[in-house]
Jmol script that loads the backbone (N, CA, C; Angstrom):
load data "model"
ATOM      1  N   UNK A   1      11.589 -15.619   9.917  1.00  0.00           N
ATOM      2  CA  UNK A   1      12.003 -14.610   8.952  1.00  0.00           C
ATOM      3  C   UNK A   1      11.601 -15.055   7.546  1.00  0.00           C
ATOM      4  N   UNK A   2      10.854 -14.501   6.995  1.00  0.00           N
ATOM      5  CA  UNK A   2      10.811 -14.322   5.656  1.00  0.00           C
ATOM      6  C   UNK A   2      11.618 -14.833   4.780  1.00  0.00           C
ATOM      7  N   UNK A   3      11.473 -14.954   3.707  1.00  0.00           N
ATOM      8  CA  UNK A   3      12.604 -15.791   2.600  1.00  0.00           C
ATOM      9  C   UNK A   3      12.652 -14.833   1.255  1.00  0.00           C
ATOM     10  N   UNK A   4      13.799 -14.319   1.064  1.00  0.00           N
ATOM     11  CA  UNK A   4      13.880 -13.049   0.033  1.00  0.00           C
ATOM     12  C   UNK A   4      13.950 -13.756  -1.154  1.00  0.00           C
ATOM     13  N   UNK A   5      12.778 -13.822  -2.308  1.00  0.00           N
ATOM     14  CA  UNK A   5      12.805 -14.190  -3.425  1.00  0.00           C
ATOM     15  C   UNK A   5      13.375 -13.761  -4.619  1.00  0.00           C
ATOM     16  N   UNK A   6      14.292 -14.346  -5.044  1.00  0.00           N
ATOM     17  CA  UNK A   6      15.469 -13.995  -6.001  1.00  0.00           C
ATOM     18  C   UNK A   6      14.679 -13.877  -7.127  1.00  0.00           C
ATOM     19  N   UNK A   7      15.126 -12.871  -7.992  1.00  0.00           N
ATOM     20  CA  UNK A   7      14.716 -12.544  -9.676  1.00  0.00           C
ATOM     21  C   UNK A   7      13.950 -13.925 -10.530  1.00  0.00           C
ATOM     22  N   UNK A   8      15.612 -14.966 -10.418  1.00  0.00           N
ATOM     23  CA  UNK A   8      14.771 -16.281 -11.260  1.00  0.00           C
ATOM     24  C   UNK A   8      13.399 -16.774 -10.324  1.00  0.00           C
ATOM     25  N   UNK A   9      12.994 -16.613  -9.275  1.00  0.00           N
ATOM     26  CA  UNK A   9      11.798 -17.374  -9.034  1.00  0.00           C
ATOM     27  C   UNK A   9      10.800 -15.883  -9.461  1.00  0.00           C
ATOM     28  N   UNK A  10      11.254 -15.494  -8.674  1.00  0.00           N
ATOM     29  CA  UNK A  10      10.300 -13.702  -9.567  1.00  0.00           C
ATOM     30  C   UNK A  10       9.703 -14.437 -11.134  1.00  0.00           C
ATOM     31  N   UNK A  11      10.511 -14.754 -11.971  1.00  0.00           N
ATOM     32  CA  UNK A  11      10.216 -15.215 -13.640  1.00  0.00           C
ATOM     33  C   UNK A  11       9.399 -16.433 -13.393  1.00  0.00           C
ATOM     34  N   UNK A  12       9.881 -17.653 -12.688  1.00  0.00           N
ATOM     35  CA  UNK A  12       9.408 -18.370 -12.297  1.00  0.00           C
ATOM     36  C   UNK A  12       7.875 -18.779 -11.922  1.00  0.00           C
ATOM     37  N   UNK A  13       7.388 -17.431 -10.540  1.00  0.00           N
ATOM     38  CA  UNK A  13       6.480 -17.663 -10.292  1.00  0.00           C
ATOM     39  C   UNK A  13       5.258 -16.171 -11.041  1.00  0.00           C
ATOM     40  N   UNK A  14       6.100 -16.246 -11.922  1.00  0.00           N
ATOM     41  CA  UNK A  14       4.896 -15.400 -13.339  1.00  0.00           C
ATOM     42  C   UNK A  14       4.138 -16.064 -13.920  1.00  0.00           C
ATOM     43  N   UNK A  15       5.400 -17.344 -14.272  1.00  0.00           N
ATOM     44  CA  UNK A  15       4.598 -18.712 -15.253  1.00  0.00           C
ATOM     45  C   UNK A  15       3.564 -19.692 -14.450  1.00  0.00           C
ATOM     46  N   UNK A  16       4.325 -19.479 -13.311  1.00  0.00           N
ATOM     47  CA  UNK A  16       3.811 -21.287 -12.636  1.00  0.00           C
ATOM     48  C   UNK A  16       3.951 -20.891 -10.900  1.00  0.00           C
ATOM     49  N   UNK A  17       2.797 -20.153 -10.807  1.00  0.00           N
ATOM     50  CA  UNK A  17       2.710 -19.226  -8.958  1.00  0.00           C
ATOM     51  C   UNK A  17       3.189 -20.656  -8.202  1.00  0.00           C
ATOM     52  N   UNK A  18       2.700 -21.866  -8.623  1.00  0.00           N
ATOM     53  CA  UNK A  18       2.898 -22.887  -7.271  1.00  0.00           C
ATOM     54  C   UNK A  18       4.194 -23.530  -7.417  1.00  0.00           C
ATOM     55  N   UNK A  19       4.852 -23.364  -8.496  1.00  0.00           N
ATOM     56  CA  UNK A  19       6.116 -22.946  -8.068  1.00  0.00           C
ATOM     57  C   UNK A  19       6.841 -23.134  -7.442  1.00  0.00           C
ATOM     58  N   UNK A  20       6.557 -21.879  -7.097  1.00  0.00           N
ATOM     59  CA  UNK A  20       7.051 -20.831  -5.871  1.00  0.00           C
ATOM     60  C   UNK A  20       6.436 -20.682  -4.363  1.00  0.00           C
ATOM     61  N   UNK A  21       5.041 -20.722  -5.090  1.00  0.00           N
ATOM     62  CA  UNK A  21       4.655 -20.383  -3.713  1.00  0.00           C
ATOM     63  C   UNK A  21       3.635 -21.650  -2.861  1.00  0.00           C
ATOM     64  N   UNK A  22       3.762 -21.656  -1.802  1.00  0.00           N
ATOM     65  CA  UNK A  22       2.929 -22.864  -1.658  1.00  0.00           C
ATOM     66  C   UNK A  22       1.709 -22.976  -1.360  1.00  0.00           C
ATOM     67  N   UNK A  23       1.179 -21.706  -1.356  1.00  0.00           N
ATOM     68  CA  UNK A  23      -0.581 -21.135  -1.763  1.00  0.00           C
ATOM     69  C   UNK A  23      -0.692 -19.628  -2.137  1.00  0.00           C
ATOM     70  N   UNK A  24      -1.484 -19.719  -2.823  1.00  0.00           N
ATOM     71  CA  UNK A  24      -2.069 -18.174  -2.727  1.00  0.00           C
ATOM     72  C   UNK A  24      -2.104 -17.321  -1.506  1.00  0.00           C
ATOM     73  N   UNK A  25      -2.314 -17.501  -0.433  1.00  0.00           N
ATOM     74  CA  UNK A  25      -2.452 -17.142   0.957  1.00  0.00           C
ATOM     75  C   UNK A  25      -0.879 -16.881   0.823  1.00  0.00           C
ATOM     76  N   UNK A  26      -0.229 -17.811   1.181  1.00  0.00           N
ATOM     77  CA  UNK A  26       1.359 -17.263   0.607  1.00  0.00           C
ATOM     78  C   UNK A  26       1.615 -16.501   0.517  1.00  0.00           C
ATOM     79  N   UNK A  27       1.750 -16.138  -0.688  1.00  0.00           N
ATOM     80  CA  UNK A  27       1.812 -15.246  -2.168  1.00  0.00           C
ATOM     81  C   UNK A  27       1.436 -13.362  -1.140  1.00  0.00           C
ATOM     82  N   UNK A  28      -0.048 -13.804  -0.997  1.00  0.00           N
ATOM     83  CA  UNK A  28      -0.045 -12.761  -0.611  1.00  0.00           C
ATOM     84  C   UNK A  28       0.079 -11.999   0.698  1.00  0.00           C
ATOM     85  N   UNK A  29       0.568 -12.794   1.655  1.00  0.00           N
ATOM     86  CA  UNK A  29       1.466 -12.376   2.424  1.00  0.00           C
ATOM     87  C   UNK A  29       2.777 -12.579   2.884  1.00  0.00           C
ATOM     88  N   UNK A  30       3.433 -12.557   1.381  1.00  0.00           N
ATOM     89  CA  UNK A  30       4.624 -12.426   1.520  1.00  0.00           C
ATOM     90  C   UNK A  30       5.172 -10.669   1.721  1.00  0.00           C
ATOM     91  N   UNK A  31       6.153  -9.847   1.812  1.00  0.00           N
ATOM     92  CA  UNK A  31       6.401  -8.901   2.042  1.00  0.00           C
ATOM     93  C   UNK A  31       7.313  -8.735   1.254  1.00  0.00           C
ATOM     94  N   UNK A  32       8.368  -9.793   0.414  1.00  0.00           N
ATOM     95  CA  UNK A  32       9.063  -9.520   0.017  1.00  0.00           C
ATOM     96  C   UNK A  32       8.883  -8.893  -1.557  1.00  0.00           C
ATOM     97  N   UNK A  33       7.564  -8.985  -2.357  1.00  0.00           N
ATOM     98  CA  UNK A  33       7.246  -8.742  -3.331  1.00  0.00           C
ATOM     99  C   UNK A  33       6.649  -7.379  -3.513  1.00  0.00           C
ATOM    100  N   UNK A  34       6.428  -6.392  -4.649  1.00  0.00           N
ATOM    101  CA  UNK A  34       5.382  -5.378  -3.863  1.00  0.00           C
ATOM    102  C   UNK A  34       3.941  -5.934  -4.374  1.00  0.00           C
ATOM    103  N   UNK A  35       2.885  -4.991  -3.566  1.00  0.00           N
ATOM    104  CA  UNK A  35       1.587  -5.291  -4.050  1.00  0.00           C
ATOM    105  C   UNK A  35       1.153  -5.567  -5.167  1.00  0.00           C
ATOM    106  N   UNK A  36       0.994  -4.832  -6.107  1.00  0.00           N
ATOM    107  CA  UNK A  36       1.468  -4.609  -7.308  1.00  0.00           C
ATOM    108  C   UNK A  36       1.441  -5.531  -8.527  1.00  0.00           C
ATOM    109  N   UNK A  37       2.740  -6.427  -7.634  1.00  0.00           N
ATOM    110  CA  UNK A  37       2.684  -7.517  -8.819  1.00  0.00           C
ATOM    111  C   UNK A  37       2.108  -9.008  -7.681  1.00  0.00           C
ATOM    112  N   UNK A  38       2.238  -9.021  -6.545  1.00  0.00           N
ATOM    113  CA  UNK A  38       1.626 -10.100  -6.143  1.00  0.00           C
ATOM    114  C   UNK A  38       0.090 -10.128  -7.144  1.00  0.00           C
ATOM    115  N   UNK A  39      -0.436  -9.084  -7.221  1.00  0.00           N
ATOM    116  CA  UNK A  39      -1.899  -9.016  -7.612  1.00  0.00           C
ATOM    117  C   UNK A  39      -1.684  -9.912  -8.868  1.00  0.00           C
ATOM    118  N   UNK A  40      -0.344  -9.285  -9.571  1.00  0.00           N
ATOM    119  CA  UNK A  40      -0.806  -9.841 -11.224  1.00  0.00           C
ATOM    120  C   UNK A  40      -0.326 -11.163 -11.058  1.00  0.00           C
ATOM    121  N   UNK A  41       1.259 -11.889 -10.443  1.00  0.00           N
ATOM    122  CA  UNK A  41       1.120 -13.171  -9.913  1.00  0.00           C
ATOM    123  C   UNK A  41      -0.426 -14.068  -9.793  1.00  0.00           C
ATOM    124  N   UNK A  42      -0.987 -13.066  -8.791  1.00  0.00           N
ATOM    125  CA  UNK A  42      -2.726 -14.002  -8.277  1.00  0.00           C
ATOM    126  C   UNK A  42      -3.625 -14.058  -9.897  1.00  0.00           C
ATOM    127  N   UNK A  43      -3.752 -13.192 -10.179  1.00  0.00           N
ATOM    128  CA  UNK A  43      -4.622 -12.839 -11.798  1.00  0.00           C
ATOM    129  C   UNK A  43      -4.056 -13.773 -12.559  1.00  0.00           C
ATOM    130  N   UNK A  44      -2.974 -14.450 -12.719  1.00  0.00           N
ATOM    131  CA  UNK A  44      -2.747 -15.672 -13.364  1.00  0.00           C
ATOM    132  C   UNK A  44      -2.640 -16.334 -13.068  1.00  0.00           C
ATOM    133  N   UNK A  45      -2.617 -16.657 -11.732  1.00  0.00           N
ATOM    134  CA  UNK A  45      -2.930 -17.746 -10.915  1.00  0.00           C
ATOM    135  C   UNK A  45      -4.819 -18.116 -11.088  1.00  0.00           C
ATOM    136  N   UNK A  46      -5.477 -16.911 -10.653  1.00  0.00           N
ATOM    137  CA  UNK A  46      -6.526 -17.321 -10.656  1.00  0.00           C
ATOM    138  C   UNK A  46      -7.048 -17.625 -12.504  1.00  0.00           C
ATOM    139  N   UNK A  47      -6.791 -17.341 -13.433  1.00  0.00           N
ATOM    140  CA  UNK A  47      -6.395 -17.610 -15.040  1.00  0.00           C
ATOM    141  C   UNK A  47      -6.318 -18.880 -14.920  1.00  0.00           C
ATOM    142  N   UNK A  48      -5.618 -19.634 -14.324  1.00  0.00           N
ATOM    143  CA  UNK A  48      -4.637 -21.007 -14.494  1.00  0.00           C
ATOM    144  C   UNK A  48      -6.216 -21.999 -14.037  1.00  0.00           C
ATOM    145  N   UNK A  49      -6.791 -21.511 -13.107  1.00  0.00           N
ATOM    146  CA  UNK A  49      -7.397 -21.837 -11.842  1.00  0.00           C
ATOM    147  C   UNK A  49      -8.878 -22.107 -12.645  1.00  0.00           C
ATOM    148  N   UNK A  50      -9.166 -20.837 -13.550  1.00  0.00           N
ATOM    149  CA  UNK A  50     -10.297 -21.461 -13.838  1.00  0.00           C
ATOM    150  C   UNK A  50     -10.322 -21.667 -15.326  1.00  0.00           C
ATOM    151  N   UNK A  51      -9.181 -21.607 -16.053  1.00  0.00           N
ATOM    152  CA  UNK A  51      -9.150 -22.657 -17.174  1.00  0.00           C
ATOM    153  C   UNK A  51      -9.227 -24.133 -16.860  1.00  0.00           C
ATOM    154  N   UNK A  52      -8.546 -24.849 -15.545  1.00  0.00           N
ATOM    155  CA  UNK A  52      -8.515 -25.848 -15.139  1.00  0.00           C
ATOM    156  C   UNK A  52      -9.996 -26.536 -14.758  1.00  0.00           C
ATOM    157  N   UNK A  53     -10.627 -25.437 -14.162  1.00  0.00           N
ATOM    158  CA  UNK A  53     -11.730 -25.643 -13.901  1.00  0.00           C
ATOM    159  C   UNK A  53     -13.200 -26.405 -14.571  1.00  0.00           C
ATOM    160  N   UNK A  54     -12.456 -25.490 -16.459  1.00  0.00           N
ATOM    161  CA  UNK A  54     -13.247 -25.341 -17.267  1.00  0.00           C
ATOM    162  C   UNK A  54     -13.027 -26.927 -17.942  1.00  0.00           C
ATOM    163  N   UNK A  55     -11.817 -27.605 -17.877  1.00  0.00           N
ATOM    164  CA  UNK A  55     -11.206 -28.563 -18.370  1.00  0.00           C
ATOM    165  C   UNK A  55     -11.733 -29.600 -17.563  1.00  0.00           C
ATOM    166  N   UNK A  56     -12.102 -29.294 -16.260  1.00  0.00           N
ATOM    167  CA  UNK A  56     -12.773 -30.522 -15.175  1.00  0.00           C
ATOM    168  C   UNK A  56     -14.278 -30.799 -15.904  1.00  0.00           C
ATOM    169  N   UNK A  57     -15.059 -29.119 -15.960  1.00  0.00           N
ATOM    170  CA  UNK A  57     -15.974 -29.769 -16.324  1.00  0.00           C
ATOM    171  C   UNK A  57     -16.748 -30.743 -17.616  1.00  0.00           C
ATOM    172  N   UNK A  58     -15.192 -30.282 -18.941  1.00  0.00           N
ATOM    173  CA  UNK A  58     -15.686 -31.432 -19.659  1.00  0.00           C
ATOM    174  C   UNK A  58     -14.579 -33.042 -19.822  1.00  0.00           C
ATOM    175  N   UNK A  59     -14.294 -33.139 -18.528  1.00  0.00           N
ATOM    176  CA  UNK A  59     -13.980 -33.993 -18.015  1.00  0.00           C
ATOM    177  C   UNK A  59     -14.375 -34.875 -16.829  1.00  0.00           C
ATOM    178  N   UNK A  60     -15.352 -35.244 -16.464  1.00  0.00           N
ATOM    179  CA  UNK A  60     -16.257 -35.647 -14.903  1.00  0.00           C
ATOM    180  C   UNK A  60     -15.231 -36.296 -14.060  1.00  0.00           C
ATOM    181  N   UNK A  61     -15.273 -36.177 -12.986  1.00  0.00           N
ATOM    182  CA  UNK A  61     -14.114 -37.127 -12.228  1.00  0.00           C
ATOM    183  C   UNK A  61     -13.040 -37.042 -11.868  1.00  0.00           C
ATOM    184  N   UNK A  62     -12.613 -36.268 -12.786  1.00  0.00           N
ATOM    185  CA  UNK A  62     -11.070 -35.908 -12.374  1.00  0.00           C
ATOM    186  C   UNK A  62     -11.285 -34.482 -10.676  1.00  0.00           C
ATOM    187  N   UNK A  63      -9.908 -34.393 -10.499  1.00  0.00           N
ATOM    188  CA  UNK A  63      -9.923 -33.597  -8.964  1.00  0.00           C
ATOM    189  C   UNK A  63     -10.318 -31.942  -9.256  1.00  0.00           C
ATOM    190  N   UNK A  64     -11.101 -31.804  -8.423  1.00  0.00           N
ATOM    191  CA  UNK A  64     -11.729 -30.106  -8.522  1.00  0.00           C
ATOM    192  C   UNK A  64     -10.948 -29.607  -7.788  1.00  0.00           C
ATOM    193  N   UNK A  65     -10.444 -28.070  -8.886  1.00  0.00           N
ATOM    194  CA  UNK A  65     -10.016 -26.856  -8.574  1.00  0.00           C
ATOM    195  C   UNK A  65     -10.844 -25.681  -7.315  1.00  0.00           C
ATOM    196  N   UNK A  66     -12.144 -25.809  -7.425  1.00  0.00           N
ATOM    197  CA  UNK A  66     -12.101 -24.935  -7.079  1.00  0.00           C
ATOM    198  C   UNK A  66     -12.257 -24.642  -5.629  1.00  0.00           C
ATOM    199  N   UNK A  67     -11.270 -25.213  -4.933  1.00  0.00           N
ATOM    200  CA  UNK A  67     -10.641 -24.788  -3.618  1.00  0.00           C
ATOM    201  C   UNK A  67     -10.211 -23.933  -4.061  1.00  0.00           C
ATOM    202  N   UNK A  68      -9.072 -23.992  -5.017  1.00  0.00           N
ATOM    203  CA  UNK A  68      -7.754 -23.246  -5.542  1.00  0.00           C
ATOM    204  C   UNK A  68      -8.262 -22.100  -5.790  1.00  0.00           C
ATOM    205  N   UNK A  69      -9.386 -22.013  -6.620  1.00  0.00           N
ATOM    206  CA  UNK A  69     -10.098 -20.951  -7.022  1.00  0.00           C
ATOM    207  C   UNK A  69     -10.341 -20.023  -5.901  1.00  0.00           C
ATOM    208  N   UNK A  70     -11.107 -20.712  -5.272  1.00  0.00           N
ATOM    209  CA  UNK A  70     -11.479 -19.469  -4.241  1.00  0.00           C
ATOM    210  C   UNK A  70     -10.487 -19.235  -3.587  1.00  0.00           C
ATOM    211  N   UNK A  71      -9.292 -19.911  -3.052  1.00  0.00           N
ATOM    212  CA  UNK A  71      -8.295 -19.425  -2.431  1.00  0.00           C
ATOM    213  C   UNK A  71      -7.781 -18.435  -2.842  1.00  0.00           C
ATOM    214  N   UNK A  72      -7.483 -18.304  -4.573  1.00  0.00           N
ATOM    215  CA  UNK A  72      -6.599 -16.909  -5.076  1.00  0.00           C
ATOM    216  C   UNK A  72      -7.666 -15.858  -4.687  1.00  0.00           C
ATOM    217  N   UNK A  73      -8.802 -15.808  -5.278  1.00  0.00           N
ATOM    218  CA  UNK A  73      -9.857 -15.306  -4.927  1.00  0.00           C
ATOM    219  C   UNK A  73      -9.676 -14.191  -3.537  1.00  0.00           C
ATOM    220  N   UNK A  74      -9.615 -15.687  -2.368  1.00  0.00           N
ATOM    221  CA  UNK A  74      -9.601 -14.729  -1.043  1.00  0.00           C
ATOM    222  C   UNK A  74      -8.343 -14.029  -1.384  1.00  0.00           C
ATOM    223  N   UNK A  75      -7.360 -13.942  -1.958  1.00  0.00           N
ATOM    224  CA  UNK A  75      -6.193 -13.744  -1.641  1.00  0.00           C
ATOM    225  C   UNK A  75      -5.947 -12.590  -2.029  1.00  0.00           C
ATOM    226  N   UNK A  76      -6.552 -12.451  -3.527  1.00  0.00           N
ATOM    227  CA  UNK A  76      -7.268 -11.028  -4.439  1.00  0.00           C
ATOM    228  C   UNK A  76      -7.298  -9.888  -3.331  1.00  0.00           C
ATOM    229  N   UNK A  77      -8.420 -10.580  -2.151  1.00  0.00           N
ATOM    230  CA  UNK A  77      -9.538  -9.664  -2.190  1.00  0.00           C
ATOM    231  C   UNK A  77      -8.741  -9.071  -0.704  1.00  0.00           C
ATOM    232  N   UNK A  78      -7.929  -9.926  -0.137  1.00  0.00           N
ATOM    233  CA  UNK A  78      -6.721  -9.329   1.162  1.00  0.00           C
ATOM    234  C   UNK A  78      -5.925  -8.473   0.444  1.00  0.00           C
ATOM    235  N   UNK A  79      -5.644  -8.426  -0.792  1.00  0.00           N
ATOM    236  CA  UNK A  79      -4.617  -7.475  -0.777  1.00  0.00           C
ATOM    237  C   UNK A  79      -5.675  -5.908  -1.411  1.00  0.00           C
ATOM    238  N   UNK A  80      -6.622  -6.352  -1.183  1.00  0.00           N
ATOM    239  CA  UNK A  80      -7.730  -5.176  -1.808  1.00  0.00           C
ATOM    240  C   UNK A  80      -7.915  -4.791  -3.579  1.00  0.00           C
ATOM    241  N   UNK A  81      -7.519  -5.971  -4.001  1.00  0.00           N
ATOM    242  CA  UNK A  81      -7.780  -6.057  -5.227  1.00  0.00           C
ATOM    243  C   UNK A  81      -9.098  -6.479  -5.580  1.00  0.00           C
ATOM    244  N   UNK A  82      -9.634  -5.829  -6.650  1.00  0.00           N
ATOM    245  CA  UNK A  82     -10.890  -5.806  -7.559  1.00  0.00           C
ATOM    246  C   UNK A  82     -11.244  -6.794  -8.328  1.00  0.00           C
ATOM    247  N   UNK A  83     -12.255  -7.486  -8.748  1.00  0.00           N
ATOM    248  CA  UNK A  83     -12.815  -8.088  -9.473  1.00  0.00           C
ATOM    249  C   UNK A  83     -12.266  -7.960 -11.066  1.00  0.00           C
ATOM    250  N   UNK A  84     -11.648  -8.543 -11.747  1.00  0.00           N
ATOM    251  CA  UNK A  84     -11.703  -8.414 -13.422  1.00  0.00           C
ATOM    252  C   UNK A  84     -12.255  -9.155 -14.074  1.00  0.00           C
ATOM    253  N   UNK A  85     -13.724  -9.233 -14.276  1.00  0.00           N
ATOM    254  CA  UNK A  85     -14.608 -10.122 -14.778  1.00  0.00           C
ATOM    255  C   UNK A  85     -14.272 -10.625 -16.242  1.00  0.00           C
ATOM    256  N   UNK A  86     -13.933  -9.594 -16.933  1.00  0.00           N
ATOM    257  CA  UNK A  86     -13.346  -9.558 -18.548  1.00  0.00           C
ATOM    258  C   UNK A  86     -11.770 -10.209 -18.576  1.00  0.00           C
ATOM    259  N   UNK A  87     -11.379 -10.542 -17.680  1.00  0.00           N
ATOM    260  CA  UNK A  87     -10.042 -11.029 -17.757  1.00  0.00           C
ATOM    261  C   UNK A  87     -10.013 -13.004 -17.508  1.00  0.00           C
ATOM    262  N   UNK A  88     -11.171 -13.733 -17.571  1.00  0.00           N
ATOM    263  CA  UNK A  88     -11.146 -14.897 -17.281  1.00  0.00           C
ATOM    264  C   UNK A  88     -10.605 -15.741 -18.693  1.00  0.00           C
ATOM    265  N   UNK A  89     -10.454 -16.994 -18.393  1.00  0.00           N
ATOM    266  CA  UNK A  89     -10.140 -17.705 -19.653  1.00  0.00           C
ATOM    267  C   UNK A  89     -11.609 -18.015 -20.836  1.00  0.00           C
ATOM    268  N   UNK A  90     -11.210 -18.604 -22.211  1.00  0.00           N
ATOM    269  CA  UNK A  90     -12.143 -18.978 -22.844  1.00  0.00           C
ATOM    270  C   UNK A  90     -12.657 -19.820 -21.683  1.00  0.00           C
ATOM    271  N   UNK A  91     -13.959 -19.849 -22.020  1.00  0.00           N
ATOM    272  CA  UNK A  91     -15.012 -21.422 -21.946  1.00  0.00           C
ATOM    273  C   UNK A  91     -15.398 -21.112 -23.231  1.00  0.00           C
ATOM    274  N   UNK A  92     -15.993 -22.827 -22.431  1.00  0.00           N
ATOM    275  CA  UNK A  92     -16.820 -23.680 -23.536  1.00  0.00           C
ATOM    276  C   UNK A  92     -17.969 -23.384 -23.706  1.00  0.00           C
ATOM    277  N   UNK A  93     -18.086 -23.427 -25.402  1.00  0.00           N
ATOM    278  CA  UNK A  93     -19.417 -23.036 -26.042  1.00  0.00           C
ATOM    279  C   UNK A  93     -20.391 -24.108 -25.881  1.00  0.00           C
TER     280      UNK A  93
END
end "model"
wireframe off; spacefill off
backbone 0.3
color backbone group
């Protein structure tokens, strides 16, 4: 059975999806949330995902994201959500 997510993790996993959840895959098949906002949950998840990303690369060595990445990614794309190309973080000039 499912685990009914109370309001404070609702706030919770706005800021900080892992959190809450213990993947993207998770996230989006949970039932207890609606579509809706799992999407915008993932959209800042995937935000988080490739600012981090952007921070690896002017950093060499440290641990790569982008598992994570593509995971929200797939996770996007199960709940039939769209691409927002204009919605990524700064990079580097």
């Amino acid at each position: 059975m499912e685990k009914e997510i109370t309001r404070q993790e609702m706030e919770k996993a706005l800021l900080d999806p892992s959190q809450v959840f213990e993947s993207p895959g998770a996230l989006a098949g949970t039932t207890s949330i609606d579509r809706e906002t799992r999407i915008e949950i993932l959209r800042r998840w995937e935000y988080d995902a490739r600012e981090i990303q952007v921070e690896e690369e002017e950093a060499p060595g440290t641990t790569s994201t982008s598992n994570l990445l593509n995971e929200v990614l797939d996770a996007l794309h199960q709940l039939g959500a769209q691409p927002e190309p204009d919605q990524g973080p700064p990079t580097k000039i």
